[in-house]
N, C-alpha and C positions, 0 to 999 in steps of 0.2 A: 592224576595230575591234569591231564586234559578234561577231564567232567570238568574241574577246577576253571580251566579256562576259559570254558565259554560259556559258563553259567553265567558271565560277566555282561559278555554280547547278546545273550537270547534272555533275560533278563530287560536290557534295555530296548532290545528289539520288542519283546511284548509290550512293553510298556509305552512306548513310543505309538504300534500300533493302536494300542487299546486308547489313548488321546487321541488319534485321531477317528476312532470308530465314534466317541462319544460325541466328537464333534461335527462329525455327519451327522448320527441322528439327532442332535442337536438341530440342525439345519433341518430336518424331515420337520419334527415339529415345527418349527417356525416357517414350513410350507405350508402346512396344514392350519395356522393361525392368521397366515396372511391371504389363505385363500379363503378363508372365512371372514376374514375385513372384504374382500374382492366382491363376496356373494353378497352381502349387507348395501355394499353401498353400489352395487347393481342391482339391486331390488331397488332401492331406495329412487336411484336414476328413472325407473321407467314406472314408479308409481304413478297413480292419479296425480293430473296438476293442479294447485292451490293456485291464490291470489298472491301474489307478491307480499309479505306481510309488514305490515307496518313500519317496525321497526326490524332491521334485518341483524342478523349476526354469522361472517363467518364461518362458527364455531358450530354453531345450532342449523344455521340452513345452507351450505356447503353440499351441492347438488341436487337442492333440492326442485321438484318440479311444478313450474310455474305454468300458467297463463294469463297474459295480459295484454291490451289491443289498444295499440297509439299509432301515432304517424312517426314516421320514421325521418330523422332529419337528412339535409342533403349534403350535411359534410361525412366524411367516412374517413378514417384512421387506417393506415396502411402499416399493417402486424404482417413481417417477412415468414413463411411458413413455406416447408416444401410435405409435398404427398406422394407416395409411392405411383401412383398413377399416373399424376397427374403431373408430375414435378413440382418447378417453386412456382409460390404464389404469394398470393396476401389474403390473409384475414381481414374482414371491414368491420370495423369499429365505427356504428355512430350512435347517437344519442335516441332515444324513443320515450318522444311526450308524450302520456297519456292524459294528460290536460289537467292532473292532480298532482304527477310529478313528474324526476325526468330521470332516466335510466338508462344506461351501458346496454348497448346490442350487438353481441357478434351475429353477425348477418350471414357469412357462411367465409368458402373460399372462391377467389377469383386466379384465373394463371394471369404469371408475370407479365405476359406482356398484352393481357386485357385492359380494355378500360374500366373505370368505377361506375358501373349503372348509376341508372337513378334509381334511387327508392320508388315505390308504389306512393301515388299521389294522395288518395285518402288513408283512412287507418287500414290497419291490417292485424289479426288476430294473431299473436305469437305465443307459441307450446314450444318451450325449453325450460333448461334447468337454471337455476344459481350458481355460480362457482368463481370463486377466486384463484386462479392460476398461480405456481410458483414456478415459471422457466426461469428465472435470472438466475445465473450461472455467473461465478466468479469473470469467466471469458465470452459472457455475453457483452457486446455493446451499448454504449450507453444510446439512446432513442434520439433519433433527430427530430425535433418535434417541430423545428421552423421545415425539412424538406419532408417530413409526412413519412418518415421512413422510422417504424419501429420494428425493435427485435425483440421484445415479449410486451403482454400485455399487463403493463404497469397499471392497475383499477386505479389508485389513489391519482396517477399523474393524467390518465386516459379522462376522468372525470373532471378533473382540473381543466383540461383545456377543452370539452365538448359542455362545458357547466352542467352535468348531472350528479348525482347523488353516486358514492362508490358502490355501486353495484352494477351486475355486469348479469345481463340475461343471456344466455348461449341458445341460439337456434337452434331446433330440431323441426318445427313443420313451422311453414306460414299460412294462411288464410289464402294468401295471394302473393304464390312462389315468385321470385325473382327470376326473371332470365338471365342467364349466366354468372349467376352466384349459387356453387353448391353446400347446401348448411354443413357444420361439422360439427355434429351433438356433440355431448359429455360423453364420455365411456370409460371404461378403466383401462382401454387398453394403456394410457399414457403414465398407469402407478407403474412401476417398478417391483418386480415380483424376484430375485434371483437368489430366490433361496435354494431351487432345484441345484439349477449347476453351481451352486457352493457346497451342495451335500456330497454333490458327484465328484466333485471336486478332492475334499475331504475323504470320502471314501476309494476314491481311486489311489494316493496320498499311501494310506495305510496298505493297501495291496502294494504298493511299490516298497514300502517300508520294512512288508515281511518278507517280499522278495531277495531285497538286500543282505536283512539279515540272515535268509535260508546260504543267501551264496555267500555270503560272509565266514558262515560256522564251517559251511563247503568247504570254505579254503585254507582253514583253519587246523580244519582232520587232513587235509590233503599234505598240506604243509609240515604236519604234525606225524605222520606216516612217512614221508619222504625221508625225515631226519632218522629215524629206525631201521 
């Protein structure tokens, strides 16, 4: 009669574990898939640079590595950003004519309570990447664009008011560095990787699960003796 009883319990206790074991390694794999998206377009990041190309996409050229040399214009776009170092600051956003067209340039970061250099007076040779950023977050702020104060970098709106074409070149080296503007290349640290601590997660889960049930069935026979 007691085999009877708790074939009920350790029954649902395996089977509860065994969901959540699959579902860890479930999670391994899709560490193992996203860290192979990670290696792909960190190569891709630090390839040889191209020419800006014609007609750009997204899709197709989404960190890809340019170089291209214009003058750099003298308004700049103020994108609020903090750094572990350095604290908050801004990103500078401004326009770079290469006298054929005219393009988005994050310049680097400045601290908060710097001023906005000037650009470099002649042209200046710029080595970065492509990239269309997605920070907007349902409880991001919407951009003040009359006091200069933005909270991510909107391409479509960012080019609307500097008139260039939506694309957006991200610094990594200049020709002729700025004084107190440090670039903030592309990198991967800012994708989103947390498959690990979802497996660990999961599989911690399942050792609590069997745990339960071991004290469970414990209590069970304990219980189950007492009455005898």
């Amino acid at each position: 009669m007691m085999r009877k009883r708790v074939l009920f319990p350790l029954i649902f206790g395996v089977a509860g574990v065994a969901v959540l074991l699959s579902l860890g390694w479930w999670q391994v794999e899709r560490l193992a898939w996203k860290e192979g998206i990670l290696a792909d377009i960190g190569a891709r990041i630090s390839a040889a640079p191209v020419e800006v190309p014609a007609k750009v996409s997204p899709e197709v050229d989404r960190y890809l590595p340019v170089e291209v040399t214009g003058r750099i214009g003298q308004e700049a776009l103020r994108v609020l950003v903090s750094q572990k170092q350095a604290g908050a600051g801004y990103r500078l956003i401004s326009a770079l004519d290469t006298g054929a067209r005219r393009v988005l340039l994050d310049r680097g970061f400045i601290n908060v309570a710097g001023d906005v250099p000037a650009p470099p007076e002649g042209p200046v040779m710029v080595t970065g990447n492509l990239h269309w950023p997605d920070e907007r977050l349902s409880s991001t702020p919407e951009n003040d664009v009359a006091g200069n104060m933005w909270f991510a970098r909107d391409i479509a709106q960012m080019a609307g008011v500097l008139d260039t074409e939506p694309v957006l070149v991200v610094t990594r080296e200049l020709s002729e560095p700025e004084r107190g503007v440090t670039p903030l290349p592309v990198d991967t640290g800012g994708i989103p990787n947390d498959h690990l601590s979802y497996a660990i997660t999961w599989f911690s889960l399942a050792a609590i699960w069997a745990a339960m049930t071991g004290v469970f069935i414990r209590r069970m026979r304990q219980a189950e003796k007492g009455k005898t």
